[in-house]
C-alpha positions as CSV (number, residue, x, y, z in Angstrom):
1,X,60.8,-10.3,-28.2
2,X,61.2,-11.2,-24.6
3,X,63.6,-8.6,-22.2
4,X,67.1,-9.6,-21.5
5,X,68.1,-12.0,-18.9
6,X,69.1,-9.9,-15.9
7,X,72.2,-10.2,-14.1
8,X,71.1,-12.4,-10.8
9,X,74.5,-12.7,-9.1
10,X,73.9,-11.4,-6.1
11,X,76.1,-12.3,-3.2
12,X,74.1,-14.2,0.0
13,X,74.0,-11.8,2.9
14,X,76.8,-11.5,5.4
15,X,74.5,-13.9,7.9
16,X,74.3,-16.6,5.9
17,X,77.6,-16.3,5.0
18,X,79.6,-16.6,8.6
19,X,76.4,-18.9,9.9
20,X,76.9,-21.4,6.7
21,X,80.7,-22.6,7.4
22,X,80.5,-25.9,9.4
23,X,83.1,-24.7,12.3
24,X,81.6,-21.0,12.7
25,X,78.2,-22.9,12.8
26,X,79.6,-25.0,15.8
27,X,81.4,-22.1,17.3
28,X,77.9,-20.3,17.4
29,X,76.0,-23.5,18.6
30,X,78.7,-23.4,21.4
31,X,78.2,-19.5,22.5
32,X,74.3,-19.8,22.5
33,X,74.4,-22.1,25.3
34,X,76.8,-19.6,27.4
35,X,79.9,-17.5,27.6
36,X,83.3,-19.4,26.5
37,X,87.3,-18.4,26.4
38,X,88.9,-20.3,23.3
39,X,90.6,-23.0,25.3
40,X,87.2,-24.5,25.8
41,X,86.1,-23.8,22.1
42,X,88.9,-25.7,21.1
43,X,88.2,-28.7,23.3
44,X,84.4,-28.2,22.4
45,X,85.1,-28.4,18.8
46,X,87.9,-30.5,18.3
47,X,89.8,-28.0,16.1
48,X,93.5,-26.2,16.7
49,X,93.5,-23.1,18.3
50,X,94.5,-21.0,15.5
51,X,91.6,-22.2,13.4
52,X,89.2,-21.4,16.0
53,X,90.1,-17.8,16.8
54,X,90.7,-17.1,12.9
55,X,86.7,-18.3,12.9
56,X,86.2,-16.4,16.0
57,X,87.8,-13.3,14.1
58,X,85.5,-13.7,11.5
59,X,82.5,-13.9,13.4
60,X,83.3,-10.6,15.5
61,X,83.9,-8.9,12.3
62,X,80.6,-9.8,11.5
63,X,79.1,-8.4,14.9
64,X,77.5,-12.0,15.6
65,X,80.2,-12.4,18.8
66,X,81.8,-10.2,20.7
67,X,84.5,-10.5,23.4
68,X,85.6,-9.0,27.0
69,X,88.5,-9.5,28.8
70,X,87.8,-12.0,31.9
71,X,88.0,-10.3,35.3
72,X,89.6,-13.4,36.9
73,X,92.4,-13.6,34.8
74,X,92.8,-10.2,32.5
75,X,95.0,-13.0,29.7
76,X,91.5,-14.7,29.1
77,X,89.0,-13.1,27.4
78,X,85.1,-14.8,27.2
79,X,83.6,-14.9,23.7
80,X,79.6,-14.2,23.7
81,X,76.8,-14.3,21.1
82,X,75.4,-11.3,20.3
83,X,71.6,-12.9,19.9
84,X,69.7,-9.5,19.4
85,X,72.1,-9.0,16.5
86,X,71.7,-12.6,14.9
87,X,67.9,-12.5,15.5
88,X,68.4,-9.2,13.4
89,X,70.6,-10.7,11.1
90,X,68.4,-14.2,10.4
91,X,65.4,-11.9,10.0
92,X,67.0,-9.3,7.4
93,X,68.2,-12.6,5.2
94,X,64.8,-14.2,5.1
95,X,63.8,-10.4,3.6
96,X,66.7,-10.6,1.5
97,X,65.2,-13.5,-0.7
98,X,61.2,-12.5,-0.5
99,X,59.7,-9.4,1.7
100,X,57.1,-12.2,2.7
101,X,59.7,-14.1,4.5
102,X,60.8,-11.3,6.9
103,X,59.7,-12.4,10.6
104,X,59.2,-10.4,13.4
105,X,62.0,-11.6,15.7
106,X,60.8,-9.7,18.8
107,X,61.1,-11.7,21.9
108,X,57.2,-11.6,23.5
109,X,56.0,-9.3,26.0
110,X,52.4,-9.5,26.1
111,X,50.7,-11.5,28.8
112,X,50.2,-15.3,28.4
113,X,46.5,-16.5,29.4
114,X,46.3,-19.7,31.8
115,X,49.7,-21.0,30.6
116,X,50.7,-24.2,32.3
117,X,54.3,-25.7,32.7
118,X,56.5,-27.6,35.4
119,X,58.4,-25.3,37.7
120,X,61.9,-24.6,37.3
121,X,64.8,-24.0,39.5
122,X,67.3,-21.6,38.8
123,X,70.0,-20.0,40.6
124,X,72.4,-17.0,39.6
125,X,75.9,-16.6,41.1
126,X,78.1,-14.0,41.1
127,X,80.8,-12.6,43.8
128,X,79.5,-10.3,46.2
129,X,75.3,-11.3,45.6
130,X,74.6,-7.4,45.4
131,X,73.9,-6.7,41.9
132,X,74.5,-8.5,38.9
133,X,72.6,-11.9,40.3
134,X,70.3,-10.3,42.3
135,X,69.1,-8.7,39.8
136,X,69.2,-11.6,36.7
137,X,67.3,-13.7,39.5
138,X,64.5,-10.5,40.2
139,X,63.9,-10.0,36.3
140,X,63.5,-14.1,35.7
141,X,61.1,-14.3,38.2
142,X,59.3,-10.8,37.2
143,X,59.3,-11.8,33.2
144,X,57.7,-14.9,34.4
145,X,55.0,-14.1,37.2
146,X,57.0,-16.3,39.8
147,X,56.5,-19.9,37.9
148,X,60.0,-20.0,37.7
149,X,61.9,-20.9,41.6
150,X,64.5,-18.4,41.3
151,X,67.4,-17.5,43.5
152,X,70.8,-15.8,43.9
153,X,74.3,-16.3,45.8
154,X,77.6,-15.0,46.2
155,X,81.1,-17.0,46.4
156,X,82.4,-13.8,48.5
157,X,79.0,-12.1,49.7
158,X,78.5,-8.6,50.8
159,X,76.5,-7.5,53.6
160,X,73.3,-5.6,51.4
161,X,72.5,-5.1,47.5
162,X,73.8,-2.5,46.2
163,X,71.3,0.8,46.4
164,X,71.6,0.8,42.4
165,X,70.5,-2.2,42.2
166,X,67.5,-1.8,43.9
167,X,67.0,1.5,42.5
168,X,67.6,-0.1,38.7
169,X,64.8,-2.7,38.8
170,X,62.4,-0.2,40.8
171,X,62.6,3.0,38.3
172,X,63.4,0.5,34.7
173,X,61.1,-2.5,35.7
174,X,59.1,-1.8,38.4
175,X,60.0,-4.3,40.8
176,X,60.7,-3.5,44.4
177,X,63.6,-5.3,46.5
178,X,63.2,-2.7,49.2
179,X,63.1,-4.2,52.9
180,X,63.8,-7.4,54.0
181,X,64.5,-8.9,50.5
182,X,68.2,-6.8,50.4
183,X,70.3,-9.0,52.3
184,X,72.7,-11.3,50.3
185,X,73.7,-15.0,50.8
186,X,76.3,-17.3,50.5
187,X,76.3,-19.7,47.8
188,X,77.5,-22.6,50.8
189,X,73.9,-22.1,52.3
190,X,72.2,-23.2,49.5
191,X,74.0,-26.8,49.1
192,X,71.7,-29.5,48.7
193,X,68.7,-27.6,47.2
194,X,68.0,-28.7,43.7
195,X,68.5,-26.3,40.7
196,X,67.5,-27.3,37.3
197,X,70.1,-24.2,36.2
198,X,73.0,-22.6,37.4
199,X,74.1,-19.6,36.0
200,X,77.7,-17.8,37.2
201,X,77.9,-14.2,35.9
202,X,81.1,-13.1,37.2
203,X,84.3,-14.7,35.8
204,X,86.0,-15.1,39.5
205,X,82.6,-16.4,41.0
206,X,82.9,-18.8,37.6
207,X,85.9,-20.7,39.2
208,X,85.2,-21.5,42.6
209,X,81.2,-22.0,42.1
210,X,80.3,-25.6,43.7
211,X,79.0,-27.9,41.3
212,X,75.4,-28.7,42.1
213,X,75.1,-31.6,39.8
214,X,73.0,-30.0,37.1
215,X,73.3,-27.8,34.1
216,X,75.7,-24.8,34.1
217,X,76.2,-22.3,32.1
218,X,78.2,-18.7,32.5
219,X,77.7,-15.6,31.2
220,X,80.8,-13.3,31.7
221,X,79.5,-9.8,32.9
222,X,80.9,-6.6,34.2
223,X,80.2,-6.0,38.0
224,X,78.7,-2.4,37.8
225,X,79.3,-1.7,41.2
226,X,83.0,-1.8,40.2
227,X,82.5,1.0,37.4
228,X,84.0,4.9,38.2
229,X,81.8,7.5,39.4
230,X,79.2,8.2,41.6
231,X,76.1,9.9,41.1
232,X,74.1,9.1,37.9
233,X,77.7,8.0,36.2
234,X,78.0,5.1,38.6
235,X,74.2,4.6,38.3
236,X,74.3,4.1,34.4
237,X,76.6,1.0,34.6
238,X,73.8,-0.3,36.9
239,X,71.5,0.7,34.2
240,X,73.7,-0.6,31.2
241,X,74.3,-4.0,33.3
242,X,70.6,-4.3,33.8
243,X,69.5,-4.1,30.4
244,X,72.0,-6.6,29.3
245,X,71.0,-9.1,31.7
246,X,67.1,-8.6,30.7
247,X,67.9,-9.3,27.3
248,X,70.3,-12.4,28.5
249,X,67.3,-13.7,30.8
250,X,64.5,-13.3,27.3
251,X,66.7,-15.8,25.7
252,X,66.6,-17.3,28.0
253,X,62.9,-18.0,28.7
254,X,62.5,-20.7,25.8
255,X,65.3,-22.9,27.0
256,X,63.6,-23.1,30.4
257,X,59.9,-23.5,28.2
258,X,58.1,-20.9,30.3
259,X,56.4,-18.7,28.5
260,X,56.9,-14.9,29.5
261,X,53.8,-13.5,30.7
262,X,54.6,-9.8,31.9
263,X,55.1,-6.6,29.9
264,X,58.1,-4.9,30.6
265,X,58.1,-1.9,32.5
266,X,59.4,1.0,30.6
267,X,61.0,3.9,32.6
C-alpha cells in the first residue's frame, strides 16, 4: 500500500511573488535602468499615481527597492533597485524549487584573458566633481583595466577632490588619484566630446546636467563630503559612499558589455 499523498501547498517565495505582478515587473524594469521619483514611474508606466506607489509600497516591503529623499527638492524622494538583494532573492527561488537550480549570482572578479570589445565613453556628474563622480569614474576604469574612456564633471565644481576620496580608493581599492589627477572640472568643458553614457549622481547636478545627446541615466546618491564629523566618522561616509558606488558600477559592467578583468582590492 503506497504512502499518503503529501500536502504540496507551499506558497512561491516572496521574489516571485512581488517580481510576477505585471506593474511591479515594469516598476522593476524601470529602476534597473536608473534612479526614478514616482512622477516619472507614472509617466513611464502609464498607471495613476496611487497605484504605482501602492506597488512601490509593496516592493520596499519586500526589500527589492528602497527610497531616499532627493537633495534638490527634500518633497521628492528617488526610488532605487536594490540589485544585490534581487540577485539574492532570484538565486534563493531557483533553490527553492530544486538545490540544483541555485546559481552563484556573484558579480565576476577574476581576471579576463585577451578579452576584446569596442571602447566606451562614459562620463559621471555630480556637483562639486570631488568625490562621488570622481570616484564612480576611478572604479569603472579600475574594474575594467582602462578599456572603458571614463571621465568626471561637476555642474558647480570645487577646486580639489576631496582628501577622502583619494584616501577611499587608495586604502579600499588600491588606486592612486594623488598628484596631478586631483583637480576637478566643469561639466561646460567637456561639451562636444562624445559619451556613450552619462550618469548624474547627485539629485541637484541631475537638473541642470546639459544633455549630450546620448543615454542618461541617474543614480541618486548621498554626497559624503556633506556627512557630520570629522576624523574616521566623516571618513566612513566616504567609505559607505564608495562601496555603494562599486557595487552600482558591477552592474553596471554588462550593460556597457565589457567584461571586468581586475580583482578587487580588499582593504
Amino acid at each position: 500500500m503506497g504512502s499518503p499523498p503529501q500536502d504540496v501547498t507551499v506558497e512561491p517565495p516572496q521574489f516571485l511573488r512581488l517580481a510576477a505582478h505585471p506593474l511591479r515587473w515594469r516598476l522593476l524594469t524601470a529602476l534597473a535602468e536608473g534612479d526614478h521619483r514616482v512622477r516619472e514611474l507614472v509617466e513611464r508606466v502609464g498607471e495613476p499615481q496611487n497605484l504605482v506607489s501602492y506597488h512601490l509600497r509593496l516592493l520596499r516591503d519586500g526589500g527589492l527597492v528602497v527610497a531616499r529623499r532627493s537633495s534638490f527638492d527634500g518633497r521628492d524622494s528617488y526610488y532605487r533597485l536594490d540589485l544585490d538583494r534581487c540577485a539574492d532573492a532570484l538565486a534563493a527561488s531557483g533553490a527553492a524549487l530544486h538545490p540544483a537550480l541555485r546559481q552563484d549570482t556573484a558579480l565576476p572578479r577574476r581576471p579576463v584573458a585577451g578579452a576584446r570589445s569596442p571602447r566606451v565613453a562614459v562620463l559621471f556628474v555630480c556637483t562639486g566633481n570631488s568625490a562621488r563622480s570622481p570616484i564612480a569614474a576611478a572604479l569603472l576604469r579600475h574594474h575594467t583595466a582602462g578599456r572603458v574612456t571614463t571621465a568626471s564633471a561637476g555642474t558647480r565644481p570645487k577646486p580639489h577632490l576631496h582628501p577622502d576620496a583619494v584616501r577611499v580608493l587608495s586604502e579600499s581599492y588600491g588606486i592612486d588619484l594623488s598628484g596631478g589627477r586631483t583637480r576637478t572640472r566643469h561639466v561646460d568643458a567637456l561639451a562636444g566630446r562624445r559619451f556613450d553614457h552619462v550618469i548624474t549622481l547627485c539629485d541637484k547636478a541631475r537638473e541642470v546636467c546639459p544633455r549630450f545627446g546620448t543615454r542618461q541615466v541617474h543614480w541618486s546618491m548621498a554626497d559624503p563630503g556633506a556627512a557630520d564629523g570629522t576624523g574616521q566618522a566623516g571618513y566612513a561616509a566616504f567609505q559607505h559612499a564608495a562601496a555603494d558606488i562599486d557595487t552600482r558600477i558591477r552592474y553596471l559592467i554588462p550593460v556597457l558589455n565589457i567584461p571586468e578583468t581586475l580583482a578587487r582590492s580588499e582593504p
